[in-house]
Each structure stands twice: as structure tokens, then as C-alpha cells.
N, C-alpha and C positions, 0 to 999 in steps of 0.2 A: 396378508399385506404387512410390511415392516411397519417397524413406526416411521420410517422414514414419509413413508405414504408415495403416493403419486402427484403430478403436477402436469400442466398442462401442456402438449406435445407444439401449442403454436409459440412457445419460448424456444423453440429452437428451427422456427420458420420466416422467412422475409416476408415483410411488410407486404401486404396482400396475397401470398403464398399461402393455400390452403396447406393443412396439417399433413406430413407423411407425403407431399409430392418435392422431390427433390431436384434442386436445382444444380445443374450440371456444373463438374470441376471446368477450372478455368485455365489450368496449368497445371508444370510438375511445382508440388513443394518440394521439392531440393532445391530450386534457384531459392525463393526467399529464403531457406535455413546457409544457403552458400552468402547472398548476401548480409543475414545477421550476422555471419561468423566474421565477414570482414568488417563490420561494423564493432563486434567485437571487439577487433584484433587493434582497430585504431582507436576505439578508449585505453587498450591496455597500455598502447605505444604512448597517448595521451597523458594517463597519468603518471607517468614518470615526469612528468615537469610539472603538473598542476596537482597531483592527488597528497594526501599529506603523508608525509615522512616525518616518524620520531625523530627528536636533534639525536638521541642516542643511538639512531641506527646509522649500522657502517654502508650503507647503501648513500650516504646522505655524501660521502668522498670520490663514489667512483666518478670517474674523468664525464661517462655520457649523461651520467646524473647532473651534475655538475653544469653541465654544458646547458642540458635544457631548463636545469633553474634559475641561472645565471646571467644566461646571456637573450638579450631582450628577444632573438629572431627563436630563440629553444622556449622561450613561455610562452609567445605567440603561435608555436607552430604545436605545440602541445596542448595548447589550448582550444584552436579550432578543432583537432582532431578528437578531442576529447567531446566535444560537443557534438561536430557532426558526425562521430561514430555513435551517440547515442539517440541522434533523430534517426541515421539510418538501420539503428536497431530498431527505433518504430516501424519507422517501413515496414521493413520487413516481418516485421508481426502483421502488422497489418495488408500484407499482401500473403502472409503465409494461410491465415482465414479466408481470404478470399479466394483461394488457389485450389483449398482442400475443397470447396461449393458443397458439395452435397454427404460433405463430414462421414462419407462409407467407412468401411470396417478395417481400413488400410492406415484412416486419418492419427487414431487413436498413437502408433509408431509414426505417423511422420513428427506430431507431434512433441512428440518423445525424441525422438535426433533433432528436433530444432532448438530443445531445450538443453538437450546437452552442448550440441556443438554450439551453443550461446554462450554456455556458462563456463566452456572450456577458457577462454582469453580472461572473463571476468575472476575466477578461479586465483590470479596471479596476479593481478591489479594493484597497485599500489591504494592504500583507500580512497574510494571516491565518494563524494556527493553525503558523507558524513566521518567524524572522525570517534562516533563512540567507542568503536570498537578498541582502540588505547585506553578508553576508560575502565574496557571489562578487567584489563591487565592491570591497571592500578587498583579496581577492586579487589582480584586475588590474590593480590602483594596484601591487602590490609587483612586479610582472613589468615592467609601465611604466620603473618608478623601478629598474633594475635588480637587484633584490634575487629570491632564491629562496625561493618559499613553501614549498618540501619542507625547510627550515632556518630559516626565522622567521615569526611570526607579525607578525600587521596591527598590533601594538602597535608595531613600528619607524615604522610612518606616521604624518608631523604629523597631528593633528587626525581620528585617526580613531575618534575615540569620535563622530564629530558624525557619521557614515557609520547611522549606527542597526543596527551589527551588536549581536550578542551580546558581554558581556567575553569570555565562555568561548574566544573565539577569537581574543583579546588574543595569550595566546601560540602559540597551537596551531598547528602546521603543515598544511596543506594536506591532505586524504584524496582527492583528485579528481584523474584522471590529465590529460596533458600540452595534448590537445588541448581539454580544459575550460578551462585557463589561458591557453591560444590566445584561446579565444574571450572572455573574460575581458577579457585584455586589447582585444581589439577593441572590448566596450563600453565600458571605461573613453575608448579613443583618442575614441571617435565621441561620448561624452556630456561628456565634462570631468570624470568619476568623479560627476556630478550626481544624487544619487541615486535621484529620481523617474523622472528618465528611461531612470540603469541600469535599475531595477524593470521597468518595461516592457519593453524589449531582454532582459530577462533570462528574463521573462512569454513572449514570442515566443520565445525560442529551445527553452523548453518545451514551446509549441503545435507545434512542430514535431515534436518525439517522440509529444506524443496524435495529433497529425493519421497519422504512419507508423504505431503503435498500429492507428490506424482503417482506415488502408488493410490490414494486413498479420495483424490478427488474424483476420479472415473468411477470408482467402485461406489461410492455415495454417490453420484450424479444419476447411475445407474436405478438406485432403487426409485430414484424420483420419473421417471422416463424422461431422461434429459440425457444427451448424445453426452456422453463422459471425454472422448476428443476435444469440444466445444468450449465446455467445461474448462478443463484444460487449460486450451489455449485463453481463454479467459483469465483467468486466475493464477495458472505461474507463467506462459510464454510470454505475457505482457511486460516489456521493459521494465517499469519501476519495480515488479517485482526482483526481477533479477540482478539489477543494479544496486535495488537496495539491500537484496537479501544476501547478493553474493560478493559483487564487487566494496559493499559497505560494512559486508558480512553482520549484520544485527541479528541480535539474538531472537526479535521479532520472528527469525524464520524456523527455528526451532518451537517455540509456545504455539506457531499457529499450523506447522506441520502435527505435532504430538493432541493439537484441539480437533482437528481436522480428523487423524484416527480414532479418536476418542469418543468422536462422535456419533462416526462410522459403525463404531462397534454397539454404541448404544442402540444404535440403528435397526441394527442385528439382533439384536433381542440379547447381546453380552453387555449387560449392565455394568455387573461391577467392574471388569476391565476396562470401560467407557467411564466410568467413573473414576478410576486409578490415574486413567491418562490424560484425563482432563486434570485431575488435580495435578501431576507431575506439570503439566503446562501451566498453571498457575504458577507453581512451584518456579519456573524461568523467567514468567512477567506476572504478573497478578490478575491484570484487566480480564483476563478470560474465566473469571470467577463468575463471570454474566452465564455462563455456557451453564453451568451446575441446574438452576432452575428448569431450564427446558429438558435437560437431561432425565428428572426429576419426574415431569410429562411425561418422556417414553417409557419411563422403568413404571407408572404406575398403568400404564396399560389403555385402550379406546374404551371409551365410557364409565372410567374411572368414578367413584365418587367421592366428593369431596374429602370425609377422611383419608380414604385411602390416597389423594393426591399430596395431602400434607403429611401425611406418613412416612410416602416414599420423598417427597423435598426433605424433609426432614433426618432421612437416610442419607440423603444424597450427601447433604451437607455436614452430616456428621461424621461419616467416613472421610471426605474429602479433609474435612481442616482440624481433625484426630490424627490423622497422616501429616498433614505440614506441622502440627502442634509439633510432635515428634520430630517429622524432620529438623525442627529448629534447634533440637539440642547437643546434636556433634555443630564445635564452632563454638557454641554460646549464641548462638542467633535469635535464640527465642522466637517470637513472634511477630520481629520486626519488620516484618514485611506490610504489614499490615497498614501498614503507613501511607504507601502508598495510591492505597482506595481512599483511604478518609484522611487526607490529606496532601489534596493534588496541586501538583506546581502549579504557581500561583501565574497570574498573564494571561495574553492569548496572542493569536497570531491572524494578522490581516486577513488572510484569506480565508479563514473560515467564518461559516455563515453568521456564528453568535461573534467573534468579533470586530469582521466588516457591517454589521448591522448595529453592532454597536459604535464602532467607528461614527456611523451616519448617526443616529439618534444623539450622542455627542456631540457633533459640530452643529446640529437643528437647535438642540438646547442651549448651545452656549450663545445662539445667535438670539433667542428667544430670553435670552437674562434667564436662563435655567441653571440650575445645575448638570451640567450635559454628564460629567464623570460619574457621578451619583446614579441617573439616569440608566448611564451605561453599562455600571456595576449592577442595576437592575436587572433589566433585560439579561445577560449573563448570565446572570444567575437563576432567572427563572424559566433561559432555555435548558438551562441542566437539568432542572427539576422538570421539565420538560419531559426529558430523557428517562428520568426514573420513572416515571407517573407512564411514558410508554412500555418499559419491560415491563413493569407492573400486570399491565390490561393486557399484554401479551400472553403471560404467564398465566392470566385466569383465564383468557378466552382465546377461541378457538379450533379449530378442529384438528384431532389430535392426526391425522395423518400430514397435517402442517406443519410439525413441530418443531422442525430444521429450520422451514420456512419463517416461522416465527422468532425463533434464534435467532434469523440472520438480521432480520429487520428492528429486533431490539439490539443487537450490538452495533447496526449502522445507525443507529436512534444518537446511542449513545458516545459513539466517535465524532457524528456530524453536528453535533447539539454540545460539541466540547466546546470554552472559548481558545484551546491546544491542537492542533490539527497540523502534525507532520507529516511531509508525504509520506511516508511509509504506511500509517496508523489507516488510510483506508484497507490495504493488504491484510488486515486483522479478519475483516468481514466479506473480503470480497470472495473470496472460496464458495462462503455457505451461500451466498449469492448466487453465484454460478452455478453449484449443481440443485441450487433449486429453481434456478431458469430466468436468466437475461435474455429480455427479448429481441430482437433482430431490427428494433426501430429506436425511439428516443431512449430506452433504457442500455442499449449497448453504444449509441452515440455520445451521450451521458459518460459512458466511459471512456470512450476513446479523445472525449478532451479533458477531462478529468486524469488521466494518464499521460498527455501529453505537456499539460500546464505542471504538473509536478514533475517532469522531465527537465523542461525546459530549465522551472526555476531550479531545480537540482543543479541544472550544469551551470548557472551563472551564480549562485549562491553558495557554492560550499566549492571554492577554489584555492590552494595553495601559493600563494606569491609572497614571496620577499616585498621587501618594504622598498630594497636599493634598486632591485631592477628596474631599469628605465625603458618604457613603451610608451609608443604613441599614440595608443589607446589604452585605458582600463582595461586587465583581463577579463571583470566582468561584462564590461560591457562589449567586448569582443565575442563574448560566451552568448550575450543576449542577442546580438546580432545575427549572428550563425545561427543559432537556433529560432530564430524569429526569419531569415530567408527559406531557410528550410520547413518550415510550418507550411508558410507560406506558396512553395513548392509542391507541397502534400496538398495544400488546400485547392489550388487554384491550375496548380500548371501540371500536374500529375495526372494522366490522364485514367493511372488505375484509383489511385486514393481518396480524391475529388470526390468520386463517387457515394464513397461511405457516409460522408456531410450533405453533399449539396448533388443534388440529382440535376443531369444535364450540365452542358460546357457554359464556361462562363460570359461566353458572348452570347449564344440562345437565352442565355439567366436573362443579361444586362435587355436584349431584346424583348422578351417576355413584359420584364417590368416596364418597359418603356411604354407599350403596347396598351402596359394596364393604365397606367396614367395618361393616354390618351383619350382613351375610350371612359374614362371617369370626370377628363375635362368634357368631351362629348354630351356626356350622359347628365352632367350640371348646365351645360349652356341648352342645351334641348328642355332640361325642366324650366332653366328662367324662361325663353320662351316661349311656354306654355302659358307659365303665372303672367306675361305682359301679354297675353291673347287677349281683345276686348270683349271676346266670346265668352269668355271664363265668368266675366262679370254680370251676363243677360241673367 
């Protein structure tokens, strides 16, 4: 048995469906991969009017650019399409699992062409639904121009507001480790820091992470006995991954493709190369420095004993950051990466659990003559430590044919327990997720609105618009619209997708409940008169 170990065959059965009896396909998957691809094709068309463009790129003059940023009916019409090409990329994930039913030996390629012909359109996208990707280019202009990004931000660069990064990273230091700035600067040398054509090189070096993703999630799915097609479609066919990895191209897809093999390999009983490539992925973002300790598990072997498990951690991590020590010295980088573990952007964001729970504990306290902020800088902070105190007991306990299993659940510990929680940042964990087994009930439901809420706010939160254009609605709120009839469509009036949430049509639903609340009036006036029987009292 690998270290990967085994996992349970009903994580990849329906909800009452015994283990190993399979439930029959429902269609060809080629219609949902034909439909993603047009879903595709209309965010590509879309972001040409809403997705952002550098002011220094010569794309920003041509006549059709032009037209659709300018003129109120080209950002409305660019806008909807932009939004409902990316619910109808849900769909279509979500009719392409239902389609495949009994995930045979065929699935694993359909798979595979629906991931391609998706990411084909998003491939040439103007960027969507984020604009870091101008920031990577203003980092490799600072490495160029000898300066250190772990010490200043892009705002030392002539002219680099015309780059179409964010201000927010005017001053902001660097959070992406040594060999991300490596590569960085190699697009800036090969493009002239040009920003259309960073975008793309920056585009490709992400397809390289989904492309490893696609090889290495089936193969590690596999040793767990968990249908690696499944798998799959889990973990990269699902929209956000794609939109964010490819149409927004973050370098996120590269650290979690290179974590992903690294793993694999440790899996495999090839330590140090599982070791090598895990630190090379630290080395793009840092966060997956979580990965090293479980690694640490497989290398020292089932039934380990205690020295020998601190031994090999202690290997683990001395090889991994004796290699970044080094890497940091072409450059002048030093260390600086370091930064950002123990010292994380400060804030947090509504949605996520520690700071919409803080949000509420705030407004209780302030209502209560408390300190609510104080409070809520509590809580925050002792869900983080939360997070630690879970790798922790991860790390000492449990059984070592777990041990992916156990990885995945301290790096979802540690993203969901942040007060920071970008869509993308679930995409870190959802891999190791996957091929260690999402169940076919509340745990892949759980995803499918969890993927769909950061969809949605993606397309209504990260929009391109002039200031002068004049519409008669807000393009965001045009974005929230469209994507909130179309949910809504999926939810209620879809007579395949409805299914995956809510069992049964929605007038039997409405019928059901009607039913139950009569039979509950019934069942109260029958006991009152029971209690007013004079009988009761003999």
C-alpha cells in the first residue's frame, strides 16, 4: 500500500447507492463540453468591454475595443455576456458530471476535452474577474531594474500605473516566493514588460500548473480508490478553477499544479523528488509550506516511531528551505519571502467564516456598550490559531494511510479559519480534497454553491468600466442580475440542475410542505382536544 493509503469507495457513490453499483449515464458528454465551449466563447467576447486592459496597451485604440468600452449599449452587452457565459460554464460542469453517471473508463477523456475545449476561449481573454496578473509584470520590471520586491513596491517604477496593475500594490511588497520572481523576470526580459504580451506568457505559465493538475490528479486519486475522472471533474473542470486559473491566469495555478505532483510523488514512495517539488511550489507562493509536514508522514514510513517521524520532518524541512535559502541568492532576494507566512495582509473579507462572524460579534458588542472591534479582533485571531492548533493534531495523529487525507483537511483548516478568503484560495485545497473523496451528498453540494457564490461575486466584483460611460443601470449591478436569474434558473426551473440541490419539482416541494403544515395543524388541534376531554380529569 502507498502512503497514499486507501479511502472509502462510498465517496464516489450517491446518496443511498451502495458501493461499486453504478448508476447509469444520462447523455453524451459532448453536448455539455459543446455547451461550456460556448459559454466560453461569450466571456471571451465579454471581456473585451469589461475585463481590464493596461492604459499602455495598444488594444486599448482598436475601433471594436473602443466601441464596447465606450459606448453605453458595448458595456452592457459585454457585460451580460461576460456573466452569463460564465453561469453557463457552470451548467455545463454541472451537467457534464451528471451526463458522465456511472464515471466508466471513457469518463476520464471526456473529461479531459471538456477541459480543454473550456480553457481554449479563456486562453485569450482579456483578464477577468482579477487584475493581478499586471502586477506579476510590474514585479519583474523591479527584479530587472535591480531593486527587491520583498522591500518595495511597483510604485518605485517610472510609469507604472500605465502597467494596468491594481494601486493596492503601489506599495505592497511581494507575497510570492523566489522562483515566481525568477520567472517574472524572464517575462518581463522576453516581452519588453509589454503588457499584452506579459498577460499571455503569464496565461501559459498557469496552463502549465492546470495541464500537471490534469495529469497528477487521476494518478493520486487512484491510489486512494477514488474514480480519478470524478476527481477531475471536481477539482479543475469546475468554473472557478478555470476562470481563475486561466482566464485571470494567477500564478495560484502553477504552486498548486507543481503541490499536486509533489505529492504524488511522495505518494509513490519518491520522497526527495516529492520533496523538491513541493519546495519549488512554495518557492511561486509560500502557503503550501503546510504540505512539507505531511510529506514528512509519508517519507517516515506506517508505524513510524516517534524519533524516526522527527527525523524525517526534520529532513524534510531542511532540504526544502536549504534549497529556497540558496535560491534567494541570484537577485539578492535573500529570504524575503518569508514574509509572507509571518506576516499576513492585514483585514479580512465579509465572506469568510472568521470575518462574517466577526462582523456579527461586532455589531452584538457595540449594541451591548462593548467593545465590538476589540472583540472582533479576538475572535479572528483565535480562529487562526484555531488553524494552527488543527495542523498541529493533524500532524501527530492519525493513520498513516491518511496522510493526504490529513493534508487536505489542515490546509482547508487553514484557508477557511483565515480572516482573507479570496475565491481562488479555496482552489489551493480543493485537489487534495478530491482525490481523497467528495461525497455525492452535502459534501459535493457544499461545493457546488460554494463555486457558484464565488462565480457570481467574481462577475459582479471585478468589472472594468470607465467612469464616463453612461448606463442605466450600474454594470455591477447589471452583472448581479444576470447572474442571480440564472442561478436561479439552475436552481428552480432547470429541470436537469434543480436536481443536484433540491430533490423533486418545485410545486411537489411547495405541495409536500403545505401538506406537512397541515397535518401539524391537525396533529395540535387533536391534542388540544384531548387535554379539554372531561375524561382526562376522572
Amino acid at each position: 500500500m502507498t502512503a497514499g493509503g486507501s479511502h472509502l469507495r462510498m465517496s464516489e457513490s450517491r446518496p443511498g447507492t451502495p458501493a461499486g453499483i453504478s448508476v447509469p449515464a444520462k447523455g453524451h458528454a459532448y453536448l455539455a463540453t459543446i455547451e461550456g465551449f460556448i459559454g466560453a466563447l461569450m466571456m471571451f467576447v465579454g471581456s473585451i468591454g469589461t475585463g481590464w486592459i493596461a492604459n499602455g496597451s495598444p488594444m486599448i485604440r482598436q475601433p471594436v475595443v473602443i466601441a464596447l468600452r465606450t459606448e453605453g449599449w458595448g458595456v452592457a452587452v459585454s457585460t451580460v455576456l461576460l456573466t452569463a457565459g460564465a453561469m453557463l460554464l457552470m451548467r455545463s460542469w454541472l451537467r457534464l458530471g451528471q451526463r458522465l453517471g456511472d464515471w466508466g473508463k471513457s469518463s476520464l477523456r471526456s473529461v479531459v476535452v471538456a477541459i480543454s475545449a473550456w480553457s481554449l476561449p479563456l486562453l485569450f481573454c482579456v483578464p477577468v474577474f482579477s487584475r493581478d496578473v499586471y502586477a506579476y509584470t510590474g514585479q519583474g520590471r523591479l527584479v530587472q531594474e535591480g531593486q527587491n520586491p520583498y522591500e518595495v513596491g511597483i510604485s518605485t517604477l517610472n510609469n507604472w500605473f500605465s502597467l494596468g496593475a491594481d494601486p493596492a500594490w503601489a506599495e505592497n511588497r511581494t507575497p510570492y516566493g523566489p522562483y515566481f520572481l525568477w520567472l517574472a523576470r524572464a517575462v518581463v526580459g522576453l516581452t519588453g514588460a509589454q503588457p499584452d504580451a506579459s498577460v499571455l506568457l503569464f496565461r501559459l505559465l498557469a496552463g502549465v500548473g492546470v495541464l500537471l493538475c490534469v495529469i497528477y490528479v487521476p494518478k493520486l486519486a487512484e491510489l486512494h480508490g477514488i474514480n480519478g475522472a470524478r476527481a477531475l471533474w471536481i477539482s479543475v473542470a469546475n468554473p472557478l478553477f478555470l476562470i481563475s486559473f486561466i482566464a485571470s491566469a494567477h500564478n495560484d495555478a502553477l504552486m498548486v499544479g507543481l503541490a499536486v505532483a509533489g505529492v504524488y510523488l511522495a505518494a509513490t514512495r519518491r520522497y526527495l523528488l516529492g520533496v523538491l517539488l513541493v519546495t519549488v511550489s512554495i518557492g511561486i507562493k509560500p502557503i503550501t509550506v503546510l504540505l512539507l509536514p505531511f510529506i514528512g508522514v509519508m517519507w517516515a514510513g506506517p508505524g513510524a516511531s516517534w524519533p524516526r517521524k522527527f527525523l524525517m520532518w526534520g529532513a524534510t524541512a531542511g532540504i526544502s528551505f536549504g534549497v529556497l535559502a540558496i535560491s534567494g541568492i541570484p537577485y539578492n532576494l535573500g529570504i524575503g519571502w518569508t514574509w509572507a507566512i509571518m506576516d499576513p495582509t492585514p483585514g479580512y473579507t465579509g465572506y469568510s467564516p472568521s470575518g462574517f462572524l466577526g462582523q456579527q460579534v461586532e455589531m452584538l458588542a457595540n449594541a451591548l456598550g462593548l467593545p465590538g472591534g476589540t472583540l472582533a479582533t479576538w475572535l479572528r485571531t483565535g480562529m487562526k490559531w484555531a488553524a494552527i492548533a488543527l495542523v498541529l493534531l493533524l500532524m501527530f495523529r492519525g493513520d498513516y494511510s491518511r496522510a493526504v487525507r490529513r493534508m487536505a483537511l489542515a490546509f482547508t483548516a487553514v484557508v477557511m479559519l483565515s480572516p482573507i478568503i479570496q475565491p481562488w484560495y479555496i482552489l489551493w485545497f480543493l485537489p487534495f480534497l478530491a482525490v481523497t473523496g467528495i461525497r455525492d451528498d452535502w459534501q459535493i453540494r457544499s461545493l457546488y454553491v460554494a463555486v457558484t457564490f464565488f462565480v457570481v461575486f467574481g462577475a459582479q466584483d471585478q468589472l472594468s468600466v470607465w467612469s464616463f460611460v453612461e448606463l442605466p443601470i450600474d454594470a455591477s449591478s447589471l452583472a448581479f442580475f444576470t447572474a442571480l436569474a440564472f442561478t436561479f434558473y439552475l436552481l428552480v426551473l432547470d429541470v436537469h440542475t434543480r436536481k443536484l440541490l433540491i430533490e423533486g419539482r418545485p410545486l411537489d416541494l411547495a405541495r409536500q410542505a403545505w401538506r406537512w403544515v397541515v397535518e401539524r395543524r391537525a396533529a395540535r388541534r387533536a391534542a388540544a382536544g384531548t387535554a379539554a376531554d372531561p375524561s382526562e380529569n376522572r
